[in-house]
LUMMI-407959 format. One line per 4 residues: number of its first residue (from 1); their letters; for each residue x, y, z of C-alpha. Coordinates in nm, 3 decimals. Example, Ala and Ser with C-alpha at 12.3 -4.5 7.8 and 13.67 -1.06 7.14 Angstrom:
1> as> 1.230/-0.450/0.780; 1.367/-0.106/0.714
***
This chain:
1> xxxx> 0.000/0.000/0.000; 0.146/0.303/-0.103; 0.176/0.597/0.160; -0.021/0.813/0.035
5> xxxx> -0.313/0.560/0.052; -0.183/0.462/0.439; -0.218/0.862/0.498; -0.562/0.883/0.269
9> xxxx> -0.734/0.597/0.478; -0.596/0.724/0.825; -0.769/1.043/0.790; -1.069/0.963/0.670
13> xxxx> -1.078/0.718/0.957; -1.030/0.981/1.214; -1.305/1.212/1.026; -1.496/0.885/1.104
17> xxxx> -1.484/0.901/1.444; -1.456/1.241/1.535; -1.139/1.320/1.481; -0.993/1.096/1.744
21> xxxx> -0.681/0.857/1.713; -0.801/0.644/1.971; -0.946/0.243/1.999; -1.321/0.239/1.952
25> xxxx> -1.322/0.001/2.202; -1.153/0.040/2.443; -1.037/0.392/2.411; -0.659/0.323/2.342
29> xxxx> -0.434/0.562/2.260; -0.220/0.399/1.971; 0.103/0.506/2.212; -0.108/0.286/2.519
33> xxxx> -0.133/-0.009/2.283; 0.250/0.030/2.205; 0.301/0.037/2.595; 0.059/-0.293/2.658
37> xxxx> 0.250/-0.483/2.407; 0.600/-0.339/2.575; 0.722/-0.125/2.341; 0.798/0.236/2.379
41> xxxx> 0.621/0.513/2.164; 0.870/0.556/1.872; 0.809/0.145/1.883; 1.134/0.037/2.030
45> xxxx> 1.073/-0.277/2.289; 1.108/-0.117/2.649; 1.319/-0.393/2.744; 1.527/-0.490/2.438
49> xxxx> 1.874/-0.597/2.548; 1.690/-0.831/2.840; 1.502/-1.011/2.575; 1.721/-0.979/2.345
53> xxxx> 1.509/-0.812/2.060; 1.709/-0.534/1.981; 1.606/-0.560/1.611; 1.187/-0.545/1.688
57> xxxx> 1.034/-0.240/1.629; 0.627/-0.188/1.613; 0.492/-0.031/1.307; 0.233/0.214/1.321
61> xxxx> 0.040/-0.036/1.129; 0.142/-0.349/1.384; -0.156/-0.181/1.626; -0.403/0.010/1.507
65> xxxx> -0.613/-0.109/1.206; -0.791/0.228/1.025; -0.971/0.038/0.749; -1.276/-0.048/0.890
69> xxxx> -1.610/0.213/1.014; -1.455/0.314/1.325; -1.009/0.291/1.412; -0.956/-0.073/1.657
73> xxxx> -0.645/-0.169/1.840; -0.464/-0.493/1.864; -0.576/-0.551/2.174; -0.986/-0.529/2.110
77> xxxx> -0.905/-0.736/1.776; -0.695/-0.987/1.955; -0.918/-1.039/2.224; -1.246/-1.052/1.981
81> xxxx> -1.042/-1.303/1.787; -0.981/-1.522/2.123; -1.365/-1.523/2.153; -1.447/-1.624/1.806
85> xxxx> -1.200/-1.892/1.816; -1.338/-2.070/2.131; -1.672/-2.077/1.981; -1.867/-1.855/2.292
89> xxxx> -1.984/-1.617/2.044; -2.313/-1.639/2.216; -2.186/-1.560/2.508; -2.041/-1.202/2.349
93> xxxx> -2.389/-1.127/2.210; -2.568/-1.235/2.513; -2.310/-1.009/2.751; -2.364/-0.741/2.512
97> xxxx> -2.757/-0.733/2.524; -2.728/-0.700/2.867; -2.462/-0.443/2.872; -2.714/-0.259/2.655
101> xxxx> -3.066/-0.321/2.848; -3.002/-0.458/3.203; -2.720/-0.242/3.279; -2.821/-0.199/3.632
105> xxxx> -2.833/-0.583/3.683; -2.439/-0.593/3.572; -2.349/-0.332/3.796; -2.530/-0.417/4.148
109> xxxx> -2.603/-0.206/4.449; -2.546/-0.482/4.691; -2.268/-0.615/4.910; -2.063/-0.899/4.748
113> xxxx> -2.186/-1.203/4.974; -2.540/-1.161/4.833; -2.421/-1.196/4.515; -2.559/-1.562/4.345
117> xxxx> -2.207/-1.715/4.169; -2.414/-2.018/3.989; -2.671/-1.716/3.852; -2.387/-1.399/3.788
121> xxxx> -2.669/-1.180/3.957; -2.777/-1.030/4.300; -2.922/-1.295/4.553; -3.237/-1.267/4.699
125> xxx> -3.201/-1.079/5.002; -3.467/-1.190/5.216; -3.339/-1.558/5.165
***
């Protein structure tokens, strides 16, 4: 891909979503993904000499993907890719729904005890 196209399809990604070179997931910074993979800013590994990967360096390209409707990390790819693979899709969607219309259930007023493991919601409190 030439650069001019890399340049073309990075803007008109961040026009996309608002302007702002950040994860749509997760809210990354692309300099925060660098630092959760261990590599500094400029894409040098933080600890190089102990691992002996001097010659590693992280492309711009290596962890943020601007192609699609909204800019997405490595990290939010990587980990959507982990739950596709083990076949829980379901469990994604179903998580999501509820993130979306039972938010209160997911995010409980009561004290941790009363909280029903076999269920993943708040027990009964009178029982």
């Amino acid at each position: 891909m030439s650069i001019d196209k890399r340049f073309e399809d990075y803007f008109a990604a961040l026009e996309r979503a608002g302007n702002a070179d950040r994860c749509y997931l997760c809210r990354r910074a692309p300099a925060e993904v660098k630092l959760f993979f261990g590599f500094h800013e400029d894409g040098t590994p933080l600890d190089s000499a102990r691992y002996g990967i001097e010659d590693v360096v992280l492309e711009q390209l290596d962890i943020m993907s601007y192609c699609g409707v909204r800019p997405v990390c490595a990290v939010c790819q990587l980990n959507l890719d982990a739950i596709w693979t083990s076949g829980d899709r379901e469990t994604l969607l179903e998580l999501l729904r509820q993130m979306e219309g039972e938010r209160d259930q997911l995010w409980p007023t009561v004290a941790p005890q009363e909280h029903d493991e076999s269920t993943g919601r708040a027990g009964d409190e009178t029982s």
